[in-house]
C-alpha positions as CSV (number, residue, x, y, z in Angstrom):
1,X,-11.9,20.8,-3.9
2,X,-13.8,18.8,-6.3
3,X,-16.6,16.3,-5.4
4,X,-18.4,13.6,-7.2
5,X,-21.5,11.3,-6.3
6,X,-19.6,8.4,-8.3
7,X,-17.5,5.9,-7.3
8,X,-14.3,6.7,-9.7
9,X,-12.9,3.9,-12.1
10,X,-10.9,4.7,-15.3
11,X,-13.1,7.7,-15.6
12,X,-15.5,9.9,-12.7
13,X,-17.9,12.1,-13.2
14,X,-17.6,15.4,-12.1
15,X,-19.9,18.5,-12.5
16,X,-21.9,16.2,-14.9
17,X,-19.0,15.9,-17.3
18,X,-16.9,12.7,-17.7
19,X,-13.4,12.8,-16.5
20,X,-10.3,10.6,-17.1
21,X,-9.4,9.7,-13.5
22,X,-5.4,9.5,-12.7
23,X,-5.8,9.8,-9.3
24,X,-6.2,7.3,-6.1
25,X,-4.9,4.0,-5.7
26,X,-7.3,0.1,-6.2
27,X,-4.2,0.1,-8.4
28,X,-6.4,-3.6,-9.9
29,X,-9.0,-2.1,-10.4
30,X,-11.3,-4.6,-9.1
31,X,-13.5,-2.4,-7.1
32,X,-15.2,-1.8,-10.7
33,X,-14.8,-5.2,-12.5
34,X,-18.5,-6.9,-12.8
35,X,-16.5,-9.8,-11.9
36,X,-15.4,-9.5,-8.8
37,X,-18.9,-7.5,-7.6
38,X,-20.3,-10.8,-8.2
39,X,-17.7,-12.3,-5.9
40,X,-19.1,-10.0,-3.4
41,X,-22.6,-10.2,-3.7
42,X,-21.9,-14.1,-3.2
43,X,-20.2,-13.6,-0.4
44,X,-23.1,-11.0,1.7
45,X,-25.4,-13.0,0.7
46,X,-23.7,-15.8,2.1
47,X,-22.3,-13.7,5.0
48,X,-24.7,-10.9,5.8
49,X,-22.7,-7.3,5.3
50,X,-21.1,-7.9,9.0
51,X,-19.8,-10.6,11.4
52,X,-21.7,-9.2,14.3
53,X,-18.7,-10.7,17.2
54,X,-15.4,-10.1,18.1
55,X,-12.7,-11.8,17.0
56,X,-12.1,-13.7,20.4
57,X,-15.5,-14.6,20.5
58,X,-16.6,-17.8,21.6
59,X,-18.1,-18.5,18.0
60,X,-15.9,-17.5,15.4
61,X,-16.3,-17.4,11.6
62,X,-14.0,-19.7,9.7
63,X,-13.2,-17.4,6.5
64,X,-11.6,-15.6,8.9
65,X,-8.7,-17.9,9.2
66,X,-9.1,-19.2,5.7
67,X,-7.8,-15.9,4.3
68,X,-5.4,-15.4,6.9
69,X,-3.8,-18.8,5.8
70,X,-3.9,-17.9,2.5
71,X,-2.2,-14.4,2.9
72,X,0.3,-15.8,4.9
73,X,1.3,-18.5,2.0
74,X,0.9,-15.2,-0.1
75,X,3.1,-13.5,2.0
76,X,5.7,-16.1,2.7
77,X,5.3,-15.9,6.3
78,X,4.6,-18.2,9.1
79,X,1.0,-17.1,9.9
80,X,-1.2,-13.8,9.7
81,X,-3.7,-11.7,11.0
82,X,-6.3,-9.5,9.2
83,X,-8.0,-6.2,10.3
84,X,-10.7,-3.9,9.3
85,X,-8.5,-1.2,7.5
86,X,-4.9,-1.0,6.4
87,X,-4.6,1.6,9.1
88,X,-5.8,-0.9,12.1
89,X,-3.7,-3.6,10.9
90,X,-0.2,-1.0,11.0
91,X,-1.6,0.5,14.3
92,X,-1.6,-2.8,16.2
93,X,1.3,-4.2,14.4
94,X,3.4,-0.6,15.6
95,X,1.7,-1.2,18.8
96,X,3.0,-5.0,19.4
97,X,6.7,-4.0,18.1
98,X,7.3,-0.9,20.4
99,X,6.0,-2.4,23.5
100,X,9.6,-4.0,24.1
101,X,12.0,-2.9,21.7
102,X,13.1,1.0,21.0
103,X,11.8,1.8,17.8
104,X,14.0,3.7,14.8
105,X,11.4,5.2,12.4
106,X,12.5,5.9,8.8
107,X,12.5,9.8,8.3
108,X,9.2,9.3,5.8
109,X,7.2,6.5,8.1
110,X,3.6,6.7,7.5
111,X,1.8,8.3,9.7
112,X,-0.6,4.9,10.5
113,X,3.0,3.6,12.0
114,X,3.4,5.9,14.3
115,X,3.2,5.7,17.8
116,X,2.8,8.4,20.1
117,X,3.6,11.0,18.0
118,X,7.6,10.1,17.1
119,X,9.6,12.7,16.0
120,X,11.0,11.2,12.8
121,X,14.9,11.8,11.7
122,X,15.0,15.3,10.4
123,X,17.8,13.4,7.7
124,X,17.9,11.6,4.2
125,X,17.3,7.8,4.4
126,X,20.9,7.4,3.2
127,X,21.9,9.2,6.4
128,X,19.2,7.7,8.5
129,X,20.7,3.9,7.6
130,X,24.2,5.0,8.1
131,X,23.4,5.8,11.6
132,X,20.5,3.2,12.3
133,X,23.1,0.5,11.1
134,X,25.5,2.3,13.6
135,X,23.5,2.4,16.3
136,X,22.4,-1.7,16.3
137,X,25.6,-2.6,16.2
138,X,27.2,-1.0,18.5
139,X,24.6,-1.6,21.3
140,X,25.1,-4.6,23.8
141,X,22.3,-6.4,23.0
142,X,19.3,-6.9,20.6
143,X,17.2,-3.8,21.6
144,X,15.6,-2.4,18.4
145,X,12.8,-2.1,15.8
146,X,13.2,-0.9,12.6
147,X,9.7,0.9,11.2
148,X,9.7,1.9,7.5
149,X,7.6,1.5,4.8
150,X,9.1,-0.5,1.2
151,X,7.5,1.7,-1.0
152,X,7.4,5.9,-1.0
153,X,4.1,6.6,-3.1
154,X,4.8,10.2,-3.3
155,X,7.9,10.1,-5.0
156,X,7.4,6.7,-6.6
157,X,10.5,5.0,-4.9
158,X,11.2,0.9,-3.9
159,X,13.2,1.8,-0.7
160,X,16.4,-0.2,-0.9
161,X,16.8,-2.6,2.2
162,X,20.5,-4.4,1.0
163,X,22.1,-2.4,4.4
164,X,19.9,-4.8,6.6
165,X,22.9,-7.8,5.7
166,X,25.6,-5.5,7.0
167,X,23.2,-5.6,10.8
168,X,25.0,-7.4,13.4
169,X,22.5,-7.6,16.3
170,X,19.1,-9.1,16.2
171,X,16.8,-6.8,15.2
172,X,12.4,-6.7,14.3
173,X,11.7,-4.9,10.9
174,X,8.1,-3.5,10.8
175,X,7.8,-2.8,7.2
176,X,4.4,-1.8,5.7
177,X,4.0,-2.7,2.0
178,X,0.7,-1.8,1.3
179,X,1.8,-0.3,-1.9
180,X,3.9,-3.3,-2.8
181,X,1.7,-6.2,-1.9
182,X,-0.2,-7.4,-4.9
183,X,2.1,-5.4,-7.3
184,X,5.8,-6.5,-6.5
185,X,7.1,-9.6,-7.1
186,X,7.0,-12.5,-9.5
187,X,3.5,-14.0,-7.4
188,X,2.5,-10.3,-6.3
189,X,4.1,-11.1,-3.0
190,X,5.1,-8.3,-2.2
191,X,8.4,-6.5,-1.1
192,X,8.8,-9.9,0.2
193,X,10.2,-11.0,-2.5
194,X,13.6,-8.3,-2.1
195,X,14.0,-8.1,1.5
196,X,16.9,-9.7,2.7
197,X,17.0,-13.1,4.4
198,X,19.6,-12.3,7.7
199,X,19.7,-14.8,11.0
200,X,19.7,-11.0,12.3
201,X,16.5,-10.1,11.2
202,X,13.0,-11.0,12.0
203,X,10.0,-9.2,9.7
204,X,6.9,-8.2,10.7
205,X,4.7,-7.0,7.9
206,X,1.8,-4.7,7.3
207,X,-0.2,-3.7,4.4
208,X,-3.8,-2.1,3.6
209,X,-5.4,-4.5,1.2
210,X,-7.2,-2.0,-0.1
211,X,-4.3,-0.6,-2.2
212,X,-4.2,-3.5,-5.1
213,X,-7.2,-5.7,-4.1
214,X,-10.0,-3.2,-3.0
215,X,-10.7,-4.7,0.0
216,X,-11.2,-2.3,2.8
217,X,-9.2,-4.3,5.3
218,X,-5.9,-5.2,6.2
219,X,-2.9,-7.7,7.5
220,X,-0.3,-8.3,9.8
221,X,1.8,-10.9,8.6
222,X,5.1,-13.1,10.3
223,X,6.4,-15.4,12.6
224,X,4.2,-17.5,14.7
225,X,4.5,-16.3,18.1
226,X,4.8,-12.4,16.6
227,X,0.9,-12.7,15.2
228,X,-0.4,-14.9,18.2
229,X,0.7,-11.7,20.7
230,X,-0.7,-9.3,18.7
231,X,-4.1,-11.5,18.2
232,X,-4.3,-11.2,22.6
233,X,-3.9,-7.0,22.2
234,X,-7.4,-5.5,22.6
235,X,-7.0,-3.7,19.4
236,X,-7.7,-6.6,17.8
237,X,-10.0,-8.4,19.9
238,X,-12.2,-5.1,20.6
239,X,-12.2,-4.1,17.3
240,X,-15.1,-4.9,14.2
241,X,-13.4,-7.5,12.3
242,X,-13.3,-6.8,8.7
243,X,-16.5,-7.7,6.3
244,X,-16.4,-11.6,5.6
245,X,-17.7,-10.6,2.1
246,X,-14.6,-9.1,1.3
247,X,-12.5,-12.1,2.4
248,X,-14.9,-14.4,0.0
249,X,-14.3,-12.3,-3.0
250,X,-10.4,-12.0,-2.6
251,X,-10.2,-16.1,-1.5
252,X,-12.4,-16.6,-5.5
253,X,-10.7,-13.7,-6.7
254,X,-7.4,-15.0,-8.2
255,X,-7.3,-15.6,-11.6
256,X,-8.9,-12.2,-11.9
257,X,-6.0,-10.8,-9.9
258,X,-3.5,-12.1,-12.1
259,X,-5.5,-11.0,-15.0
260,X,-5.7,-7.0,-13.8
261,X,-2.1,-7.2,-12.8
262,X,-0.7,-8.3,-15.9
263,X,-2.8,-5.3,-17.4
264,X,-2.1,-2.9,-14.7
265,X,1.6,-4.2,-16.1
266,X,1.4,-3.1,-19.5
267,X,-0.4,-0.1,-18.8
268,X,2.6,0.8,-16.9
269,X,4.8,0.3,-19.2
270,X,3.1,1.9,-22.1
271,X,3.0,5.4,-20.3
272,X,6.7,4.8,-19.0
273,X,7.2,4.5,-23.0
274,X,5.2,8.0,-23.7
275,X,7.4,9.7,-20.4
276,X,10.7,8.6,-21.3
277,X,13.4,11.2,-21.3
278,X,10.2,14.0,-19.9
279,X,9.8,15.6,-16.4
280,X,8.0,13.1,-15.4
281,X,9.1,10.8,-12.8
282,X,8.8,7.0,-12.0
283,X,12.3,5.0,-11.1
284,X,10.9,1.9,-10.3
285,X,8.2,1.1,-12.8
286,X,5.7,2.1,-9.9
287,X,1.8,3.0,-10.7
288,X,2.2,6.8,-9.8
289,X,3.9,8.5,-11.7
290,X,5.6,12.1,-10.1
291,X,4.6,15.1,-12.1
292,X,6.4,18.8,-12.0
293,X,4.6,20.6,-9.2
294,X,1.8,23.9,-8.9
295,X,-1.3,24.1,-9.3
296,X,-1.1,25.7,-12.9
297,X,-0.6,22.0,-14.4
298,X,-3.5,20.6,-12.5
299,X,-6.0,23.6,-13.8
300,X,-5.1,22.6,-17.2
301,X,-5.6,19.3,-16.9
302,X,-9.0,19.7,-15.1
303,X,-10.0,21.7,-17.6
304,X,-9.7,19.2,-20.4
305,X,-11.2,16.7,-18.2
306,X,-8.1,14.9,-16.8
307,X,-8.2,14.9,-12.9
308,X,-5.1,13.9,-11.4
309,X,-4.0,13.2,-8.2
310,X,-2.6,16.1,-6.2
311,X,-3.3,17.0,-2.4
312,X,-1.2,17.5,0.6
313,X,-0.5,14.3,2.0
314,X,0.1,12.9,4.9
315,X,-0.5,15.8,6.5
316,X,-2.2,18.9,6.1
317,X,0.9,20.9,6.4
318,X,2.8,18.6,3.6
319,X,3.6,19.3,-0.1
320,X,1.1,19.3,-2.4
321,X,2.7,16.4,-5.1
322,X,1.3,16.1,-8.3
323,X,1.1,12.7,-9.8
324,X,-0.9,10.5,-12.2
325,X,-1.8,7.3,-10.7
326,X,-2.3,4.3,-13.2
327,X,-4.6,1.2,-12.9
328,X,-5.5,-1.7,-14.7
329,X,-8.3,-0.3,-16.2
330,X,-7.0,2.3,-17.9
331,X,-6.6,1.8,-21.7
332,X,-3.8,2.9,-23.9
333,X,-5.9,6.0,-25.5
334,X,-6.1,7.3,-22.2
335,X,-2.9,7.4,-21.6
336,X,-2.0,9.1,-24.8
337,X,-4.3,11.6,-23.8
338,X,-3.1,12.1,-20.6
339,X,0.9,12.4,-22.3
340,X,-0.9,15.0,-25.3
341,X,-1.9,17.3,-22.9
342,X,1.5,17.2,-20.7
343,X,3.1,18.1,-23.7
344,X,0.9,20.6,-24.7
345,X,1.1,22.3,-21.0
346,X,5.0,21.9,-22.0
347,X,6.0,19.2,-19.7
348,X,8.7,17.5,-21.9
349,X,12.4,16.5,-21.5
350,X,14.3,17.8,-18.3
């Protein structure tokens, strides 16, 4: 277990020494840009560090709906709904689709979609969408919700969602994106942008915004009357909205956006360059990218000052995966560093 008294960027600091930091997620990077502190800064000062109501309130704070507007354009969806973490915004999105459908979880659902502790397929996702696709069409009426996420972040994988055409029956998709949304897509839309338009289907999205845009909050996005229900649930009016500071800096923050991503772009691309034809893993072009497992390869690392990401996760009781997570601060002599000493440890062509 390592600790650290310093926010990590491109680099943390560990046991006093300075370490290249592959690890986490703010894929951006804006948490560290001077830039976008500023864009904060203007925004408590502005603000305060809290909006001190609920939601429901009788006096309500207008950013809130200004950035709920403007993820929803973002988003490509009727209208939208933000919370104070990623894992509030899935919990009352899960909580609004079960209450009166029957829900079919992928077999990897993250664990902030669950509801009452499902017992997920015990099946590969191929198997799981031969049978979900069996099961809504062959039952009388439109009865389901599909729960999945669009992105695996432990094995670097865009889920596939083509099978949704071949769906008969009207059916809700709950589909968290957090890893997708501000990374995916020609306007960082999102998975959005490759999820099938059906009369069938009807989406319902989710996503921590802390994943690309630092933000610690997150949104429910989709149609109309899908976010107006889950705005009457008391997880959402009882709840602490999220810090209208936050919601300043992303609404100022978009040229800088655009600027990290096309970064956190190349960056991806040059370390897909160093990998290619190694044991390292990324399919889709993805941020993490899936390293050969043990703890032998993360010693090594850590002991030439390159931390990595690898933890059980979701659970305590999961495998421990090994990856190195890129962001847009990175720069192109840490990532030759971080190839060298692969190769060195000997992880080269499979």
């Amino acid at each position: 277990m390592l600790y650290t008294d310093h926010t990590p960027g491109r680099t943390v600091t560990q046991d006093g020494r300075s370490c290249l930091f592959f690890s986490g997620f703010a894929y951006l990077g804006l948490h560290q840009l001077p830039a976008f502190k500023h864009l904060l800064i203007q925004g408590i000062e502005r603000y305060g560090a809290l909006f001190p109501s609920s939601r429901s309130a009788n006096l309500r704070l207008s950013i809130y709906e200004e950035i709920e507007h403007a993820l929803a354009v973002h988003l490509q969806q009727q209208s939208a709904v933000v919370f104070s973490s990623g894992y509030q915004a899935s919990q009352a999105a899960a909580q609004y689709a079960v209450s009166n459908k029957q829900p079919l979880y992928a077999p990897d659902a993250h664990p902030s979609l669950w509801q009452q502790q499902p017992e997920l397929p015990a099946m590969s996702r191929d198997e799981w969408i031969t049978q979900t696709t069996e099961k809504v069409n062959t039952h009388p009426d439109h009865h389901f919700v599909i729960i999945t996420d669009t992105v695996n972040p432990l094995t670097g994988t865009i889920h596939s969602f083509h099978w949704l055409q071949e769906l008969q029956r009207k059916v809700l998709v709950l589909a968290d994106d957090s890893h997708g949304i501000g990374i995916l897509g020609p306007a960082r839309q999102g998975a959005i942008h490759f999820l099938p338009q059906t009369p069938f289907v009807r989406y319902l999205l989710t996503a921590s915004l802390a994943k690309a845009y630092s933000i610690p909050g997150g949104v429910v996005a989709g149609h109309a009357a899908d976010i107006m229900a889950i705005k009457k649930l008391p997880v959402f009016s009882a709840s602490t909205p999220m810090m209208p500071a936050y919601a300043h800096a992303w609404l100022q923050s978009g040229e800088l956006i655009v600027k990290m991503h096309r970064s956190l772009q190349q960056n991806i691309a040059f370390l897909l360059h160093l990998t290619a034809n190694t044991a390292v893993h990324n399919p889709h072009g993805l941020p993490m990218f899936i390293l050969p497992p043990g703890e032998a390869l993360v010693q090594y690392l850590q002991e030439r000052d390159v931390i990595i990401s690898s933890f059980a996760y979701p659970q305590p009781h999961s495998p421990v995966i090994n990856r190195a997570v890129v962001s847009a601060l990175h720069l192109q002599e840490d990532m030759t560093t971080l190839h060298r000493f692969l190769q060195e440890f000997g992880v080269t062509k499979t």
